[in-house]
PDB file of N, CA, C and O in Angstrom, chain B, residues numbered from 101:
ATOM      1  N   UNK B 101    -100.986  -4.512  79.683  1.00  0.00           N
ATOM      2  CA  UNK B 101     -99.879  -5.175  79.041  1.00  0.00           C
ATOM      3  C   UNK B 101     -98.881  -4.109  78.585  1.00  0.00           C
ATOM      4  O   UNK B 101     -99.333  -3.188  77.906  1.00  0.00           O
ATOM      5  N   UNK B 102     -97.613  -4.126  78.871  1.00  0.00           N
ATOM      6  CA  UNK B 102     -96.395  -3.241  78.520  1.00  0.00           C
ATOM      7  C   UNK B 102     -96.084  -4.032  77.485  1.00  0.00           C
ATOM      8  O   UNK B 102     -96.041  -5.244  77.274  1.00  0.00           O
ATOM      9  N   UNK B 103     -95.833  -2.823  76.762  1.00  0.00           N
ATOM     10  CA  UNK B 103     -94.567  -3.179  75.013  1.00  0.00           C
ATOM     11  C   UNK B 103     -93.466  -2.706  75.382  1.00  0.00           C
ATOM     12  O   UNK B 103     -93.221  -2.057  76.398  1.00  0.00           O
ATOM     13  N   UNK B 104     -92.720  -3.060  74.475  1.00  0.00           N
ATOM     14  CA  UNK B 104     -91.489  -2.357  74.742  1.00  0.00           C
ATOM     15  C   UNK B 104     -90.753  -1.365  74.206  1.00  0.00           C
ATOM     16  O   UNK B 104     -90.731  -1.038  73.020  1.00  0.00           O
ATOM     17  N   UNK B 105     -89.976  -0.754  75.356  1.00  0.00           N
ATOM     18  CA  UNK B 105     -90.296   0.662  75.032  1.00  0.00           C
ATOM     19  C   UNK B 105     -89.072   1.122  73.754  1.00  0.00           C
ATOM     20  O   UNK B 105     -88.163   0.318  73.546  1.00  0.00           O
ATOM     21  N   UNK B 106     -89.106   2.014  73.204  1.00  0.00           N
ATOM     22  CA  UNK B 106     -87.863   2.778  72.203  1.00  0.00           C
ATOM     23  C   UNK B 106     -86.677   2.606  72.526  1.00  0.00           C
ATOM     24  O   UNK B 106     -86.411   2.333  73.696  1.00  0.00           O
ATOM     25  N   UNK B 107     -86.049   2.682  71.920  1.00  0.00           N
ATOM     26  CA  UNK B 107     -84.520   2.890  72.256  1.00  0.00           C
ATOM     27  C   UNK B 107     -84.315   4.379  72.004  1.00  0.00           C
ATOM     28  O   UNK B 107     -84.767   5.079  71.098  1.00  0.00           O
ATOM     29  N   UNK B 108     -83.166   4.830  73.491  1.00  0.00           N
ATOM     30  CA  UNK B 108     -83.447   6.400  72.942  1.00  0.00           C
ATOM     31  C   UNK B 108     -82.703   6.974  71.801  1.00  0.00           C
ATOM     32  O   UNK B 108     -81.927   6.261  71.165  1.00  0.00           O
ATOM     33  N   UNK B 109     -82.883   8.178  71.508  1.00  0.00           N
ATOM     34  CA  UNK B 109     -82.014   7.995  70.170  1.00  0.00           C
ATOM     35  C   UNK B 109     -80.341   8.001  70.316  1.00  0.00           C
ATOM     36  O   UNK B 109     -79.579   7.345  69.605  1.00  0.00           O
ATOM     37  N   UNK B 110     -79.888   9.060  71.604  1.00  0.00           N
ATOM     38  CA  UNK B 110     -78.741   8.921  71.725  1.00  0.00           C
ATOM     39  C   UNK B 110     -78.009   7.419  71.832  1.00  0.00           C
ATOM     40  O   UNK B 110     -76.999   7.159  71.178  1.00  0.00           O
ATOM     41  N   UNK B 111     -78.480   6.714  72.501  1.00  0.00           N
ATOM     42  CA  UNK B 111     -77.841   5.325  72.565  1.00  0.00           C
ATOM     43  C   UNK B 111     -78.257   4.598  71.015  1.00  0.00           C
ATOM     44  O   UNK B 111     -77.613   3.688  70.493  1.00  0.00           O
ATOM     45  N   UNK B 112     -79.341   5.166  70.510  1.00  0.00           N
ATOM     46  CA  UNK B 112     -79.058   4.610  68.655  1.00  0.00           C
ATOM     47  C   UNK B 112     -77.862   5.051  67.801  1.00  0.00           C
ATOM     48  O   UNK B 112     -77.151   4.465  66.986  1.00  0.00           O
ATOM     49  N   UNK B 113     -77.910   6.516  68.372  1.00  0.00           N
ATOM     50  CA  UNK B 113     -76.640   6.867  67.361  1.00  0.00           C
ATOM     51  C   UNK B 113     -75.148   6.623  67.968  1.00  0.00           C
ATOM     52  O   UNK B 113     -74.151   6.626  67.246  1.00  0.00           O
ATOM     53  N   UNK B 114     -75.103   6.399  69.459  1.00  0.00           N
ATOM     54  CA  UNK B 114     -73.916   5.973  69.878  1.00  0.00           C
ATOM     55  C   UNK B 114     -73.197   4.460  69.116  1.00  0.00           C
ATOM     56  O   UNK B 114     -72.184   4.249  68.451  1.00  0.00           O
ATOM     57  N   UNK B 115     -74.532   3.455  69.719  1.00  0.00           N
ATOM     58  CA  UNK B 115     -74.585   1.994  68.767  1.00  0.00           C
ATOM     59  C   UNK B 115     -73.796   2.081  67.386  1.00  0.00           C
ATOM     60  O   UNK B 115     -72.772   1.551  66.955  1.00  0.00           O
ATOM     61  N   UNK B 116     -74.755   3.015  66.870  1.00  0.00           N
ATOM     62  CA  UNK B 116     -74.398   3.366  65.065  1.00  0.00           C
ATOM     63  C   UNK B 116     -73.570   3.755  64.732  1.00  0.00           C
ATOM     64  O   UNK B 116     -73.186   3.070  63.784  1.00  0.00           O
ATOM     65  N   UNK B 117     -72.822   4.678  64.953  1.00  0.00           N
ATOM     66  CA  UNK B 117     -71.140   4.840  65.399  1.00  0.00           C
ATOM     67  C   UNK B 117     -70.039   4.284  65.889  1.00  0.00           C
ATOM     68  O   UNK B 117     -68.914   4.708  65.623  1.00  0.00           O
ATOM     69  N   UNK B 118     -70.264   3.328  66.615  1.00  0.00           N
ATOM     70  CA  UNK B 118     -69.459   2.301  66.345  1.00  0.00           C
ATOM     71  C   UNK B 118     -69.760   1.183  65.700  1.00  0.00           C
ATOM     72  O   UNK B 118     -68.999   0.218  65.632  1.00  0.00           O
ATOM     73  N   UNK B 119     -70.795   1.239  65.230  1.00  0.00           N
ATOM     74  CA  UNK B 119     -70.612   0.044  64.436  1.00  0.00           C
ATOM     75  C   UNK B 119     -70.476   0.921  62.917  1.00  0.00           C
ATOM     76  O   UNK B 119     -70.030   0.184  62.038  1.00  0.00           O
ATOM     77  N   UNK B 120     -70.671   1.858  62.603  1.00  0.00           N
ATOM     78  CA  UNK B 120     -69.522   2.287  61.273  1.00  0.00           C
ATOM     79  C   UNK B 120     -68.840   2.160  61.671  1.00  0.00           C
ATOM     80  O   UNK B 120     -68.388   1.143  61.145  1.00  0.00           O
ATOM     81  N   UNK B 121     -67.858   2.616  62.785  1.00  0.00           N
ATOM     82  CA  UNK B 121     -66.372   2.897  62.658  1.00  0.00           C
ATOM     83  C   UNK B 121     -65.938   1.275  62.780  1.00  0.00           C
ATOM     84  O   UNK B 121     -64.743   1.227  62.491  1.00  0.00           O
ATOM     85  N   UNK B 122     -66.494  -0.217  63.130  1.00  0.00           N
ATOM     86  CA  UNK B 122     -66.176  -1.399  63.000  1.00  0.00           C
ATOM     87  C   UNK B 122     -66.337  -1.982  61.532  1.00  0.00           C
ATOM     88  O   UNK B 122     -65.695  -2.882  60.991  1.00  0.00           O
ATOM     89  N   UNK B 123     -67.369  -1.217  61.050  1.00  0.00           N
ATOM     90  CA  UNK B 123     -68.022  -2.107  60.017  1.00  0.00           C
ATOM     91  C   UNK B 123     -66.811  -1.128  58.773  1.00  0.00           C
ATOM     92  O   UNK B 123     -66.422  -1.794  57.813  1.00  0.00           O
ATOM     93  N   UNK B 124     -66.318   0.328  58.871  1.00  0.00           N
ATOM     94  CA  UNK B 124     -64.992   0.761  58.268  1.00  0.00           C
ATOM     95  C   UNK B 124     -63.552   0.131  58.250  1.00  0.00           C
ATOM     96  O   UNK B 124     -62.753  -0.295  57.416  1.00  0.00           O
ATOM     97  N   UNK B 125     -63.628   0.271  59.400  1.00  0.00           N
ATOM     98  CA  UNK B 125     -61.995  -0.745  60.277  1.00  0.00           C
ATOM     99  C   UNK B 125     -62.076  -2.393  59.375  1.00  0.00           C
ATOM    100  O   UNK B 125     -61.034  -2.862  58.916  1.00  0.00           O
ATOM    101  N   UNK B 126     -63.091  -2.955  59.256  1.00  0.00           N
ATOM    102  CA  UNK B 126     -63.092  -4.160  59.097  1.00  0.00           C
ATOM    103  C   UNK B 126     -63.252  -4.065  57.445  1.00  0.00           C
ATOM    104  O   UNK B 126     -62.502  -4.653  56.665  1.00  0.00           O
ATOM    105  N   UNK B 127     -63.777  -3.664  57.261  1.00  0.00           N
ATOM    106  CA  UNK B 127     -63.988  -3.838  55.746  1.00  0.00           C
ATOM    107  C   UNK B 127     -62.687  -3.584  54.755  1.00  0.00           C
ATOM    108  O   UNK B 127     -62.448  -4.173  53.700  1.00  0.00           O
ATOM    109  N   UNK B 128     -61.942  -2.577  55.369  1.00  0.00           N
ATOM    110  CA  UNK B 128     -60.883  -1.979  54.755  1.00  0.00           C
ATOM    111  C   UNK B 128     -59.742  -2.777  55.044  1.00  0.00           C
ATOM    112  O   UNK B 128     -58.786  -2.892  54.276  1.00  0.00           O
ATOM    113  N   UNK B 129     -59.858  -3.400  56.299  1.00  0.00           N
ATOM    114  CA  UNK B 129     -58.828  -4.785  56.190  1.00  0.00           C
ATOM    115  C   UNK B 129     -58.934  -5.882  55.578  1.00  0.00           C
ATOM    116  O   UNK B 129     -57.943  -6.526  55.235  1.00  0.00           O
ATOM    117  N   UNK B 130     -60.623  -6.403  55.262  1.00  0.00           N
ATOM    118  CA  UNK B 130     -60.526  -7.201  54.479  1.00  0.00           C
ATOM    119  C   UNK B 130     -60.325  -7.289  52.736  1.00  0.00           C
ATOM    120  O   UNK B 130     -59.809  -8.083  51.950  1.00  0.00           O
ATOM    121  N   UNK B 131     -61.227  -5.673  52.636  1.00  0.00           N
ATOM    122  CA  UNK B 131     -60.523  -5.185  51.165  1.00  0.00           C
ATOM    123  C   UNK B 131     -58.678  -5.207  50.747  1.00  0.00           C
ATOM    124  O   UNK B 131     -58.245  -5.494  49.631  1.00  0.00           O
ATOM    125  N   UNK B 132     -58.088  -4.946  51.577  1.00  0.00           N
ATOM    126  CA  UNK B 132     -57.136  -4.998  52.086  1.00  0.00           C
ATOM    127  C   UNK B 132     -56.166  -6.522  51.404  1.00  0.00           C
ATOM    128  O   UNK B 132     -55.545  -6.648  50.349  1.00  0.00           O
ATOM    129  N   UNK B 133     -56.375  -7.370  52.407  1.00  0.00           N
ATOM    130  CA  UNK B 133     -56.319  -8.518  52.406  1.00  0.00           C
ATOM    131  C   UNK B 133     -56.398  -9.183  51.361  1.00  0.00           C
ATOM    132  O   UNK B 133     -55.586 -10.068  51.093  1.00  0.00           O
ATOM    133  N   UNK B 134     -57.902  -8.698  50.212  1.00  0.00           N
ATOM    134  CA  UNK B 134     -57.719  -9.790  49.083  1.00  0.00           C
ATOM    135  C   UNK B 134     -57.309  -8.946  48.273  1.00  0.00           C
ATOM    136  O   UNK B 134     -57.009  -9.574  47.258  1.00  0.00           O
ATOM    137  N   UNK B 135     -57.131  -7.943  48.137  1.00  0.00           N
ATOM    138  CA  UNK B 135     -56.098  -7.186  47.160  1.00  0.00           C
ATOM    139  C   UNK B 135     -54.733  -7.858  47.033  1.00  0.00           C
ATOM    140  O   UNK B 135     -54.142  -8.382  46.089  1.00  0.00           O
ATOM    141  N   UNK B 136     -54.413  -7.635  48.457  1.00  0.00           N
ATOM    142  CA  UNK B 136     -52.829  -7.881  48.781  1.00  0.00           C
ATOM    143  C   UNK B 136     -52.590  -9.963  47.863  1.00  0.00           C
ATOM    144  O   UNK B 136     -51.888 -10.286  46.905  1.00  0.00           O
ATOM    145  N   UNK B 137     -53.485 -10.804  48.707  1.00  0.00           N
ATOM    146  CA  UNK B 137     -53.425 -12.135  48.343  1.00  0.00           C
ATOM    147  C   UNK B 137     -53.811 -12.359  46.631  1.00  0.00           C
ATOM    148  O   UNK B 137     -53.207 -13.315  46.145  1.00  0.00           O
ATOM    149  N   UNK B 138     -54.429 -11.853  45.980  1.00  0.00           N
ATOM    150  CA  UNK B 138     -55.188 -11.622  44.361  1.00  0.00           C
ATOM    151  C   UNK B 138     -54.731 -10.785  43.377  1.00  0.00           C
ATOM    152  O   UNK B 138     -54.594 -10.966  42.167  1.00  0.00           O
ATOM    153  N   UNK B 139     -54.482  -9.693  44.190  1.00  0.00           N
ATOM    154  CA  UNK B 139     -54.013  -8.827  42.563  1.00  0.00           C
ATOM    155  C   UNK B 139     -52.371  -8.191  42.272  1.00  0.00           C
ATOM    156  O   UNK B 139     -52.143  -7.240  41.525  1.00  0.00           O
ATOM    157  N   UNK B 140     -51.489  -8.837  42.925  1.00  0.00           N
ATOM    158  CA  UNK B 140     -49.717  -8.680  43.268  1.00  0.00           C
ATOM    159  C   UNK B 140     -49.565  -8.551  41.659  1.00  0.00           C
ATOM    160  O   UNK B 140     -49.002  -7.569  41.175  1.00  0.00           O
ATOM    161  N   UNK B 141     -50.090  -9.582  40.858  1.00  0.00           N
ATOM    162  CA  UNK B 141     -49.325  -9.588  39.591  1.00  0.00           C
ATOM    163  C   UNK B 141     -50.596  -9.046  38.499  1.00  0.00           C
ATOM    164  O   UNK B 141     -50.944  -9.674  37.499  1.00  0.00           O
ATOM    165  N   UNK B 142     -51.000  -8.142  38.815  1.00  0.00           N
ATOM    166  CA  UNK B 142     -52.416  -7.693  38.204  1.00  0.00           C
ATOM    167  C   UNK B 142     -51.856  -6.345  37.556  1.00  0.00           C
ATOM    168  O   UNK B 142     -50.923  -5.663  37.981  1.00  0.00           O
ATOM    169  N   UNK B 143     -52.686  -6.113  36.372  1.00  0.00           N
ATOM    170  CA  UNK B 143     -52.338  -4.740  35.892  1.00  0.00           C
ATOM    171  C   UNK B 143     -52.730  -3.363  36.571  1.00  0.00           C
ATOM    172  O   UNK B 143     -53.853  -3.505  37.056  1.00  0.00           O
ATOM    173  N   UNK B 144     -52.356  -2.379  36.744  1.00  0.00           N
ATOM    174  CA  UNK B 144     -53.127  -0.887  36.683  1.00  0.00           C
ATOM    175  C   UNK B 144     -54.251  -0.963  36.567  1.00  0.00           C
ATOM    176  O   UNK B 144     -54.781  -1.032  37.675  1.00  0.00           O
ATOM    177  N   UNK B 145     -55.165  -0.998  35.508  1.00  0.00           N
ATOM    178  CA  UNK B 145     -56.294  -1.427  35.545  1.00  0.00           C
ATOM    179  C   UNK B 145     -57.348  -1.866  36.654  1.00  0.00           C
ATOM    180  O   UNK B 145     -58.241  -1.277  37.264  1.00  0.00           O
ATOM    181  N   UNK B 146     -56.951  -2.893  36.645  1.00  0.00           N
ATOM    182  CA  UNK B 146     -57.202  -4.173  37.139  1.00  0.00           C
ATOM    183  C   UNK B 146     -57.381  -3.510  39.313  1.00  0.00           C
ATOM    184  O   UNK B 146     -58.394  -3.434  40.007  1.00  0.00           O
ATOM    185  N   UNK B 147     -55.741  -3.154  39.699  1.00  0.00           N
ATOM    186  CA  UNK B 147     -56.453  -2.363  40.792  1.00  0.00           C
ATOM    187  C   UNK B 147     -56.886  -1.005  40.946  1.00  0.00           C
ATOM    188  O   UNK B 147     -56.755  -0.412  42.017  1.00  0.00           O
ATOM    189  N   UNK B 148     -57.383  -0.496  39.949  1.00  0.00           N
ATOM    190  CA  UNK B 148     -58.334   0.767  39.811  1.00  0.00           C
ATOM    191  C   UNK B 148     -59.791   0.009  39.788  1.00  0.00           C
ATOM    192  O   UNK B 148     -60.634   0.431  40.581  1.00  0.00           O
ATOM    193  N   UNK B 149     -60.091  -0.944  39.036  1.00  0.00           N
ATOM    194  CA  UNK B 149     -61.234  -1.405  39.121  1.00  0.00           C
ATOM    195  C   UNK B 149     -62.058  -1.771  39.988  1.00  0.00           C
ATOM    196  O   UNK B 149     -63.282  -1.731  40.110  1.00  0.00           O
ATOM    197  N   UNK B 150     -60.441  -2.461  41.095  1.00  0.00           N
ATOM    198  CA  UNK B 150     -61.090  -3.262  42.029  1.00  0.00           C
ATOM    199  C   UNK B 150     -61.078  -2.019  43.233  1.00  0.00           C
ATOM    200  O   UNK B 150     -62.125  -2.034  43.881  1.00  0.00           O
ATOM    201  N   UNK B 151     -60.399  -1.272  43.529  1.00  0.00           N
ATOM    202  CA  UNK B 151     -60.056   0.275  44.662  1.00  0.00           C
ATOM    203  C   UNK B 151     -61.839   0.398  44.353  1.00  0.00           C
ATOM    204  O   UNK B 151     -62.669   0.152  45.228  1.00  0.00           O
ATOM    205  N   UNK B 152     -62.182   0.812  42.982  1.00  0.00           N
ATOM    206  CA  UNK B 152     -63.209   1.691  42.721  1.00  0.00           C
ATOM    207  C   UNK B 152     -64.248   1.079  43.055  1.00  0.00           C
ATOM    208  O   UNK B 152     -64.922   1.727  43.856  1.00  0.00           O
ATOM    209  N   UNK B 153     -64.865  -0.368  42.649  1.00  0.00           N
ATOM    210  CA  UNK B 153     -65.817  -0.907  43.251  1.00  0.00           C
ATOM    211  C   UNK B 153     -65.583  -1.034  45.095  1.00  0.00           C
ATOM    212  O   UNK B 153     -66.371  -0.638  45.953  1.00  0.00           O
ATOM    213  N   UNK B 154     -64.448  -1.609  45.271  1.00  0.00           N
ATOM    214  CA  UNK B 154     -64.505  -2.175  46.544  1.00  0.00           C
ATOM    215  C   UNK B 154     -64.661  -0.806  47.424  1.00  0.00           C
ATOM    216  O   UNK B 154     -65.323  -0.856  48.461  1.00  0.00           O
ATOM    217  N   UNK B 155     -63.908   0.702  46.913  1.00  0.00           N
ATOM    218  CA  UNK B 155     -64.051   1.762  47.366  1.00  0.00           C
ATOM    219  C   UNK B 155     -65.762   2.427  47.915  1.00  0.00           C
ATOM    220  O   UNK B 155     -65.918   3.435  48.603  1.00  0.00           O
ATOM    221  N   UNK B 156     -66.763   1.617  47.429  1.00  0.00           N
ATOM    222  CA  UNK B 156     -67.675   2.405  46.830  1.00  0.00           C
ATOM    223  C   UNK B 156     -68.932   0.978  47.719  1.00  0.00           C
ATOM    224  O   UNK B 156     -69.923   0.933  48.448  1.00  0.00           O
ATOM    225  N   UNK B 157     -68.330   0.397  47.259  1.00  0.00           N
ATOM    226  CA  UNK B 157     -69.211  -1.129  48.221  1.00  0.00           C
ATOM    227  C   UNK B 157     -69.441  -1.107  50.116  1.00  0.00           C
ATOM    228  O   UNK B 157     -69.891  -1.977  50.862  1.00  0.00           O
ATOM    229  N   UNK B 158     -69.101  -0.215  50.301  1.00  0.00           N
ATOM    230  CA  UNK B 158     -69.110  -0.436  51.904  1.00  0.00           C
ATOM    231  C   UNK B 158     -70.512   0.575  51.832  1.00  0.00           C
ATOM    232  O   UNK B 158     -71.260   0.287  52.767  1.00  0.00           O
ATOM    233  N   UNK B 159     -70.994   1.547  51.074  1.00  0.00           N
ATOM    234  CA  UNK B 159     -71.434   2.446  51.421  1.00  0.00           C
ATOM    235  C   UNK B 159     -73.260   1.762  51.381  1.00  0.00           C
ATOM    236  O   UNK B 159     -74.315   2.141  51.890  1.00  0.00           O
ATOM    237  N   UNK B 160     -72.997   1.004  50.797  1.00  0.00           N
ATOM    238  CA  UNK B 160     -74.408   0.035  50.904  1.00  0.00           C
ATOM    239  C   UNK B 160     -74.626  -0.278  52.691  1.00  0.00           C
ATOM    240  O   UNK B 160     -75.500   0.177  53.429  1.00  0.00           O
ATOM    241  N   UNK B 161     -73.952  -0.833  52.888  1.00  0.00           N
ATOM    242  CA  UNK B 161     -74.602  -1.066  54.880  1.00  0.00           C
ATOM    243  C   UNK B 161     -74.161   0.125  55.548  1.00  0.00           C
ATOM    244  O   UNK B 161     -74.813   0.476  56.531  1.00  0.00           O
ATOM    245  N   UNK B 162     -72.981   0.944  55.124  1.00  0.00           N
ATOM    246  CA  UNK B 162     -73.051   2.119  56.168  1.00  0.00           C
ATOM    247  C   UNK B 162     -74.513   2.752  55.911  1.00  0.00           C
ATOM    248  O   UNK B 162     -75.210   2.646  56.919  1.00  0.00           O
ATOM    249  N   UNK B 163     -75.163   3.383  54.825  1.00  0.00           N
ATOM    250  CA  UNK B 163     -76.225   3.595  54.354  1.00  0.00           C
ATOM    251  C   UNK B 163     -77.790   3.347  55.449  1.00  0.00           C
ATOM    252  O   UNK B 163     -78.678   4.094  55.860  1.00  0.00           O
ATOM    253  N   UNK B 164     -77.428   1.707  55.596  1.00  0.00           N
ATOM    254  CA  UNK B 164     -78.332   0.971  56.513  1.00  0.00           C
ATOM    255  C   UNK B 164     -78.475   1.207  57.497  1.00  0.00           C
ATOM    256  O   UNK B 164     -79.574   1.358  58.031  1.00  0.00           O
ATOM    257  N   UNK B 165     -77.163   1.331  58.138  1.00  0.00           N
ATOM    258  CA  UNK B 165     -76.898   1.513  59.695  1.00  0.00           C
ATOM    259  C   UNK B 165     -77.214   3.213  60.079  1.00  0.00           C
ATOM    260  O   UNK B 165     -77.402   3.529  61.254  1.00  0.00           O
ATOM    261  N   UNK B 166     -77.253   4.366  58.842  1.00  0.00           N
ATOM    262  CA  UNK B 166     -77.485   5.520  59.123  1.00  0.00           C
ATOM    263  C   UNK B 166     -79.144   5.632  58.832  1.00  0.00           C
ATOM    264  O   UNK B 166     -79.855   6.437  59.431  1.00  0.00           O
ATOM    265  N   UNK B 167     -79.545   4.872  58.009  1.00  0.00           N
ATOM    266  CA  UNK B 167     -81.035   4.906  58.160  1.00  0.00           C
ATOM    267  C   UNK B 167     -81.795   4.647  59.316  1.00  0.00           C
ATOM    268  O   UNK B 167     -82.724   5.300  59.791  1.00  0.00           O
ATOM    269  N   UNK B 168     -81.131   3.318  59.808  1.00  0.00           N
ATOM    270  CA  UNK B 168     -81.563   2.730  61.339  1.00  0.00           C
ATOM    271  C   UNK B 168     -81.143   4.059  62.536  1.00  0.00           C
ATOM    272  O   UNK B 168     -81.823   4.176  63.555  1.00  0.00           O
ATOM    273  N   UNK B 169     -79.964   4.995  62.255  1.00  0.00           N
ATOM    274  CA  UNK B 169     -79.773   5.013  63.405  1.00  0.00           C
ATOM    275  C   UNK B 169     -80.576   6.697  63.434  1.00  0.00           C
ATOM    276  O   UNK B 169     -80.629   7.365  64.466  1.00  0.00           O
ATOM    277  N   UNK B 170     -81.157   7.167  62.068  1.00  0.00           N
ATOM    278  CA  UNK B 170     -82.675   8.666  61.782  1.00  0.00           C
ATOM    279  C   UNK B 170     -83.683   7.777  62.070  1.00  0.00           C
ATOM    280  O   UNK B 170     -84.747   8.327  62.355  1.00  0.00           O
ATOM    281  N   UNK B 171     -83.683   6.529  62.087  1.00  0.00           N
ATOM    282  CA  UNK B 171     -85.637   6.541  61.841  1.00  0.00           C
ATOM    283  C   UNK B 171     -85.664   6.701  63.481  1.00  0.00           C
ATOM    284  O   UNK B 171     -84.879   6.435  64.391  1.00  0.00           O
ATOM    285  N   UNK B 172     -87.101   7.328  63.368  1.00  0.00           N
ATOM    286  CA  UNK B 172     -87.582   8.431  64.572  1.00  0.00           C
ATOM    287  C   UNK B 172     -87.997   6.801  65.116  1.00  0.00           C
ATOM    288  O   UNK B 172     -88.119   5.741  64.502  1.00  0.00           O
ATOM    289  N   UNK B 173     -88.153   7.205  66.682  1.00  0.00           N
ATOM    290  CA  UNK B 173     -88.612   5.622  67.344  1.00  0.00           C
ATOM    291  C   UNK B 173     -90.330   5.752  67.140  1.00  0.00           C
ATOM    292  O   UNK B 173     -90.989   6.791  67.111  1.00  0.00           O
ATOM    293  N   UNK B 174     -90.771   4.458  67.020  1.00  0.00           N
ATOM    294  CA  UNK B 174     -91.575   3.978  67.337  1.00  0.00           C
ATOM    295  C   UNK B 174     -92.429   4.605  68.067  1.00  0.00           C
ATOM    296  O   UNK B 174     -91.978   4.754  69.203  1.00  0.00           O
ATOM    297  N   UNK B 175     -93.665   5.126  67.906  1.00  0.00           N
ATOM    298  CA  UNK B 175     -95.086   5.486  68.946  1.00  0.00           C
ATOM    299  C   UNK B 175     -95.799   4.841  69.637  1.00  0.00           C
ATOM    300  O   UNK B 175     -96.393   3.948  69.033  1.00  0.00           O
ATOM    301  N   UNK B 176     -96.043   4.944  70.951  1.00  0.00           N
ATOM    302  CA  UNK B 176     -96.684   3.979  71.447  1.00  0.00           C
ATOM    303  C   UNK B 176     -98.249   4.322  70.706  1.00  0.00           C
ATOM    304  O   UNK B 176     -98.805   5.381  70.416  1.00  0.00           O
ATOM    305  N   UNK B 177     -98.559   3.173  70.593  1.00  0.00           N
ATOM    306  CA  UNK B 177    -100.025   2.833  70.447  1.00  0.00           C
ATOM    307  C   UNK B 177    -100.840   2.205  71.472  1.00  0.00           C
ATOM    308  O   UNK B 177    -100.414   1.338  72.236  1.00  0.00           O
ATOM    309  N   UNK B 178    -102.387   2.805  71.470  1.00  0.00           N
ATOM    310  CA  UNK B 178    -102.971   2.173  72.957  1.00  0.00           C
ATOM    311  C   UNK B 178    -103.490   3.363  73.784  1.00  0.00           C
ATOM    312  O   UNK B 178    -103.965   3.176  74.904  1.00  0.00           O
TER     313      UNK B 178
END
């Protein structure tokens, strides 16, 4: 019986690279977006607060996607 086999790593970290540079591109337009529609009549404050969280919030799944794209593959067993 065959398992299936690893993914090699180059095509993990190729994958993983673009999907930061999508999961960047996209996020920053949608940060973007509700800034622009939400905070027009907002204080100083108010978009420092939101820059700083929303600045700082993407780094949770890039995080993910760089863990996925070090962990060593899988050993066959058997």
């Amino acid at each position: 019986m065959s398992g299936a086999r690893p993914m090699p790593v180059r095509l993990k970290k190729l994958i993983g690279t673009f999907l930061l540079v999508a999961l960047v591109s996209i996020y920053a337009l949608i940060a973007t977006i509700i800034a622009v529609g939400h905070l027009a009549q907002s204080s100083g404050w108010v978009h420092l607060a939101y820059f700083l969280f929303t600045g700082l919030l993407w780094i949770l799944p890039a995080m993910w996607i760089i863990w996925w794209m070090e962990k060593p593959p899988r050993r066959k067993t058997g």
